[in-house]
TILUMTOR-817199 format. One record per residue (C-alpha): residue number from 1; chain; z, x, y. Coordinates in nm, 2 decimals, m for minus. Layout:
BEGIN
PT num chaine     pz     px     py
PT NUM      A      Z      X      Y
...
//
This chain:
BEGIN
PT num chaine     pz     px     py
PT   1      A   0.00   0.00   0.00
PT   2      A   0.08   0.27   0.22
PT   3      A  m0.31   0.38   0.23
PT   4      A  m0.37   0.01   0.35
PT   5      A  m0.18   0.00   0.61
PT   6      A  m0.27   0.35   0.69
PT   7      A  m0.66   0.27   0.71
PT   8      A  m0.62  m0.07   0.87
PT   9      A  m0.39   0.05   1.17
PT  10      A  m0.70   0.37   1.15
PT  11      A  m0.94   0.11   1.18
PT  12      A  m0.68  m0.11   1.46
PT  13      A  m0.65   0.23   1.70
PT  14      A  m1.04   0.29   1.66
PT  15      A  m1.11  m0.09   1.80
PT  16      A  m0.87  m0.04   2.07
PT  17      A  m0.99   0.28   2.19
PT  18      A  m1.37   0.10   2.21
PT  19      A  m1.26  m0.22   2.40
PT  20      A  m0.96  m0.14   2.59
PT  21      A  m0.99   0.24   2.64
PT  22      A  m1.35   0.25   2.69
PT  23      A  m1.41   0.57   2.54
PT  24      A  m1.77   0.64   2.48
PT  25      A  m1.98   0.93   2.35
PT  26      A  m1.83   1.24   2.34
PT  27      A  m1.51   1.12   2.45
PT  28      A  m1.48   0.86   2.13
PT  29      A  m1.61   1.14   1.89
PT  30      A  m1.30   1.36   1.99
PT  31      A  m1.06   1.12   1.95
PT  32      A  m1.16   0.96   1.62
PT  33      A  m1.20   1.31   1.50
PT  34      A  m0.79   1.37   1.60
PT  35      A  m0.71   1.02   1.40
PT  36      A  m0.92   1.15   1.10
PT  37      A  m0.69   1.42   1.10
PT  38      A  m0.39   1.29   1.11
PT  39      A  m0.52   1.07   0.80
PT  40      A  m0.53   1.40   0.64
PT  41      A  m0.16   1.51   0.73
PT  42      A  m0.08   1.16   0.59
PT  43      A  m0.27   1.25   0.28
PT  44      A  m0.11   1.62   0.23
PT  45      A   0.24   1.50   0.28
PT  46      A   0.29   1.12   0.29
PT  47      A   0.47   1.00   0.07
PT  48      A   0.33   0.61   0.05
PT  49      A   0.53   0.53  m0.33
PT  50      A   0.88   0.55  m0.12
PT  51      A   1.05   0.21  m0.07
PT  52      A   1.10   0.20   0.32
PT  53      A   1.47   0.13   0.39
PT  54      A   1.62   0.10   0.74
PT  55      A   1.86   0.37   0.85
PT  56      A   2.24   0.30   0.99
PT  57      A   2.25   0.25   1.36
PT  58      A   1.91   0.01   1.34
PT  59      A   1.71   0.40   1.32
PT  60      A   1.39   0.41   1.05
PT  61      A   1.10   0.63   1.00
PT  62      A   0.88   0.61   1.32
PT  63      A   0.66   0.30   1.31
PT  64      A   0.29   0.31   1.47
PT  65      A   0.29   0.05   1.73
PT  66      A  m0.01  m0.21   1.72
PT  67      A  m0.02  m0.12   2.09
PT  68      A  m0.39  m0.09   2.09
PT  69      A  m0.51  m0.41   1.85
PT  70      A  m0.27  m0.65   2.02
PT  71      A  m0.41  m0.57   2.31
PT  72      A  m0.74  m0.57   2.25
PT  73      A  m0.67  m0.92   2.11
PT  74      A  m0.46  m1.09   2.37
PT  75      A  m0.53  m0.84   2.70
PT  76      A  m0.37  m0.52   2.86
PT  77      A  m0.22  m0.70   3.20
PT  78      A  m0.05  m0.99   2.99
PT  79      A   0.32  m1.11   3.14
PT  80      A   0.50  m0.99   2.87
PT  81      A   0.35  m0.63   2.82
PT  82      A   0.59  m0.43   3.00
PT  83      A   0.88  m0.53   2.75
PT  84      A   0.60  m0.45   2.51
PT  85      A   0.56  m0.10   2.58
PT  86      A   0.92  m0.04   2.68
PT  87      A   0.94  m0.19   2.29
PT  88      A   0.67   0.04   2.17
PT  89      A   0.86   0.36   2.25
PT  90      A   1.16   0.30   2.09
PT  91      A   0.95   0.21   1.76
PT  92      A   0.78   0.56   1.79
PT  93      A   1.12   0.71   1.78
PT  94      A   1.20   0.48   1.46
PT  95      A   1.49   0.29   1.70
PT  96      A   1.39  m0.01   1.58
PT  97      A   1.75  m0.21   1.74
PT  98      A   1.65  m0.09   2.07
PT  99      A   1.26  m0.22   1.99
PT 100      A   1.38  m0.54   1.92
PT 101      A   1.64  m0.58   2.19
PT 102      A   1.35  m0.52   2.48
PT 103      A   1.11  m0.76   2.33
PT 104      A   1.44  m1.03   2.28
PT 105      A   1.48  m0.94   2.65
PT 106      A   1.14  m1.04   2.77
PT 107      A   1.17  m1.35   2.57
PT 108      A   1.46  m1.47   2.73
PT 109      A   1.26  m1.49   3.05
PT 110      A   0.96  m1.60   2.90
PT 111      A   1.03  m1.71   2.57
PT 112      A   0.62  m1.94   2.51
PT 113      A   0.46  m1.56   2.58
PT 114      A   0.24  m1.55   2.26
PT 115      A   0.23  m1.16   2.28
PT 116      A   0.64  m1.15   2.26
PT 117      A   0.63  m1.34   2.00
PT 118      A   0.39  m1.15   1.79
PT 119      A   0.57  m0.84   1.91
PT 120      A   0.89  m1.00   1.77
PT 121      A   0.74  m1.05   1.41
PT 122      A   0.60  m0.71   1.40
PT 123      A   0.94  m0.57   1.51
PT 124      A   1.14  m0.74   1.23
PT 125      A   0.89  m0.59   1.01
PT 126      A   0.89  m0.27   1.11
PT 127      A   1.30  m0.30   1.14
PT 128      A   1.32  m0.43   0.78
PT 129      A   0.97  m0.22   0.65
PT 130      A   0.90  m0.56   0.47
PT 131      A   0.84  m0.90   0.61
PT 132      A   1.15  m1.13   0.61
PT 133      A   1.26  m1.48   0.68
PT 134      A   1.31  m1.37   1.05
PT 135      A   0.96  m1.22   1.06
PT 136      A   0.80  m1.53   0.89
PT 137      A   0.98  m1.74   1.17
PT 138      A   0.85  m1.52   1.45
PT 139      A   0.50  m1.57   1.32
PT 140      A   0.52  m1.93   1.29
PT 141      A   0.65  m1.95   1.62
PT 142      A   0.35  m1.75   1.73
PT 143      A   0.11  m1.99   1.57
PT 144      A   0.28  m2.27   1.77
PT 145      A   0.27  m2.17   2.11
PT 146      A  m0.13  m2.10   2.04
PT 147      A  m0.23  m2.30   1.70
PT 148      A  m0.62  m2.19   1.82
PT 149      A  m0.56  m1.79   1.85
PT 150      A  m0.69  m1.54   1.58
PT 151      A  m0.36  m1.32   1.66
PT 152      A  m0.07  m1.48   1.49
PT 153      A  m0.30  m1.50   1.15
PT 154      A  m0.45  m1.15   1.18
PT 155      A  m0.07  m0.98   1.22
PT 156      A   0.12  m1.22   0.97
PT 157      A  m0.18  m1.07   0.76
PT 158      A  m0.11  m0.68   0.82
PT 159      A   0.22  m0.75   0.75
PT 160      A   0.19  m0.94   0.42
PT 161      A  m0.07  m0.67   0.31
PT 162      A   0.22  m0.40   0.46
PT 163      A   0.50  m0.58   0.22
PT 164      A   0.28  m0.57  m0.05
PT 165      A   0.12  m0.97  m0.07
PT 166      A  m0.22  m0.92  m0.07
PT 167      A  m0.36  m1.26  m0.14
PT 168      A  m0.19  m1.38   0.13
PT 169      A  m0.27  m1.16   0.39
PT 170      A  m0.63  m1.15   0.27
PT 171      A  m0.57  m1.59   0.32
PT 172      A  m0.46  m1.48   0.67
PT 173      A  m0.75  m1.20   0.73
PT 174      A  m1.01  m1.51   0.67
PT 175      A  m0.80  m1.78   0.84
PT 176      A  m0.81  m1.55   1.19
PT 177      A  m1.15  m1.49   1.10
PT 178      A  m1.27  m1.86   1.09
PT 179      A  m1.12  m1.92   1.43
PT 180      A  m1.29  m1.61   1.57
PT 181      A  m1.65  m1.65   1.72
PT 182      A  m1.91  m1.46   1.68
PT 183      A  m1.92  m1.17   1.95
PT 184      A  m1.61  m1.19   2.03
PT 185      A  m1.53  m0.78   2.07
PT 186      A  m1.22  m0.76   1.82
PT 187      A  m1.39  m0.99   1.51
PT 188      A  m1.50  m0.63   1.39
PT 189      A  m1.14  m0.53   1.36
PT 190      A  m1.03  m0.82   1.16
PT 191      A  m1.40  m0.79   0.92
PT 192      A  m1.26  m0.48   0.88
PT 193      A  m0.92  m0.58   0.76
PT 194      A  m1.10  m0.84   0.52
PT 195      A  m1.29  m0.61   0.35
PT 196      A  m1.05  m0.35   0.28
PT 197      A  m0.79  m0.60   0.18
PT 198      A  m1.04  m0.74  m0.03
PT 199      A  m1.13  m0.40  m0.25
PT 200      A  m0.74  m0.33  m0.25
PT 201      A  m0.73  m0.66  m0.46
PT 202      A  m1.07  m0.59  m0.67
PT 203      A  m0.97  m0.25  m0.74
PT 204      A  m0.58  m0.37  m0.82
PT 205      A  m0.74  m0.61  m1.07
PT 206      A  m0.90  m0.37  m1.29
PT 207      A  m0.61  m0.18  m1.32
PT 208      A  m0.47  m0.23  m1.67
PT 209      A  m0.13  m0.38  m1.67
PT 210      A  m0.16  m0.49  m1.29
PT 211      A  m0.19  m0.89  m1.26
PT 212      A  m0.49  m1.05  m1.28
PT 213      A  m0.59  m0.70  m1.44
PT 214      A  m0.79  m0.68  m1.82
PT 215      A  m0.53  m0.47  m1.97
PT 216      A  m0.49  m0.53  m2.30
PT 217      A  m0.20  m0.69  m2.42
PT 218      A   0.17  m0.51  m2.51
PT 219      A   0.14  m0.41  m2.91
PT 220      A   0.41  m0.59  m3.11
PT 221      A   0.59  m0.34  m3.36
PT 222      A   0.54  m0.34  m3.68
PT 223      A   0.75  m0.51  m3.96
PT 224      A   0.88  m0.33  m4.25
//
C-alpha cells in the first residue's frame, strides 16, 4: 500500500505543480526529476510493510500534505487556507495534535468551509495512519456542505486506498470522476488515481492466497 500512496501523492504533487504552480518547460522537467528522486530514496529505504502507529505527545512520522491537489481542486485563495497551511507545517514535522488543532481552529470561525473540512479528514488520517470513525465523519460532513464536488469523494478515496480498502476507494476514485467534467484541469489527477487503484486490485487478485485471488486451495493432511 505504501507504493500506492506513494505514486498517487507523485502523481497529486505533479498536477499541482501544472495547474497551480504553472511550471512549464524546463522549469517542470527539474522539478519532476527531484520527485523522481525522492521516489527512489523511498524505494532504497522505505519501509512500506510497517504498521504506522502514532507516537506519544500526538507526534508520527512526517505526513506529505495534499497541499498541492486540494488546491488545485478547490483553489489557492480559499477562506480557510491560511489555517491550511499553518496545518500543513505541523504535519511535515509529523505533529499531527498541532495539525489538527489549527484546522479545528479555522472551523470554529468558519465551520461550512469545504476545504476545512477535507483538511480535517485528512488530518485524522494522517494522526491515526488509518482512516477512523472521526475521519469517516469528516468526510461525510464534507460531502454535505457540497454534495456536487469531486473533492470529498477523490480524498475519502486516497484515504481508503491509504488504510488498505481498495474497492472502496476505487468506488470513490469513479464516484469523483462521474461528477467531474470533461476538461476540467484536475480530472487527470483523479484518472490517474483510477487506474493505479485499479492495477493494485488486478495485480492483488492474481496473487495466490490474496482474496478474490486463484490460489489453490489449503491441502488437508493426510489420514493414517
Amino acid at each position: 500500500m505504501g507504493w500506492l500512496w506513494l505514486f498517487v501523492l507523485l502523481a497529486a504533487t505533479a498536477a499541482g505543480l501544472w495547474i497551480a504552480g504553472r511550471l512549464r518547460g524546463a522549469a517542470l522537467q527539474v522539478t519532476l526529476a527531484a520527485l523522481m528522486l525522492g521516489a527512489a530514496g523511498y524505494a532504497l529505504q522505505g519501509r512500506p510493510d510497517l504498521v504506522g502507529t502514532p507516537r506519544e505527545g500526538g507526534l508520527s512520522r512526517p505526513a506529505v500534505p495534499l497541499t498541492e491537489a486540494r488546491q488545485a481542486m478547490l483553489g489557492t485563495f480559499t477562506a480557510g487556507e491560511r489555517y491550511l497551511l499553518i496545518a500543513d507545517s505541523f504535519a511535515r514535522r509529523g505533529n499531527t495534535t498541532e495539525e489538527l488543532g489549527a484546522i479545528r481552529a479555522g472551523l470554529r470561525e468558519r465551520p461550512d468551509d469545504l476545504a476545512l473540512q477535507i483538511g480535517l479528514a485528512n488530518a485524522l488520517v494522517d494522526h491515526s495512519q488509518m482512516i477512523t470513525p472521526a475521519a469517516e465523519l469528516a468526510f461525510e460532513r464534507a460531502r454535505q456542505v457540497a454534495p456536487r464536488h469531486p473533492a470529498p469523494l477523490f480524498f475519502e478515496g486516497l484515504a481508503r486506498a491509504r488504510s488498505g480498502d481498495l474497492e472502496r476507494g476505487l468506488e470513490l476514485f469513479r464516484a469523483a470522476l462521474a461528477l467531474t467534467p470533461s476538461g476540467t484541469s484536475y480530472r487527470p489527477m483523479i484518472e490517474q488515481g483510477v487506474s493505479m487503484v485499479s492495477n493494485s486490485l488486478a495485480e492483488r487478485q492474481m496473487m495466490p492466497g490474496q482474496a478474490g485471488g486463484q490460489g489453490s486451495a489449503p491441502t488437508q493432511p493426510a489420514r493414517p
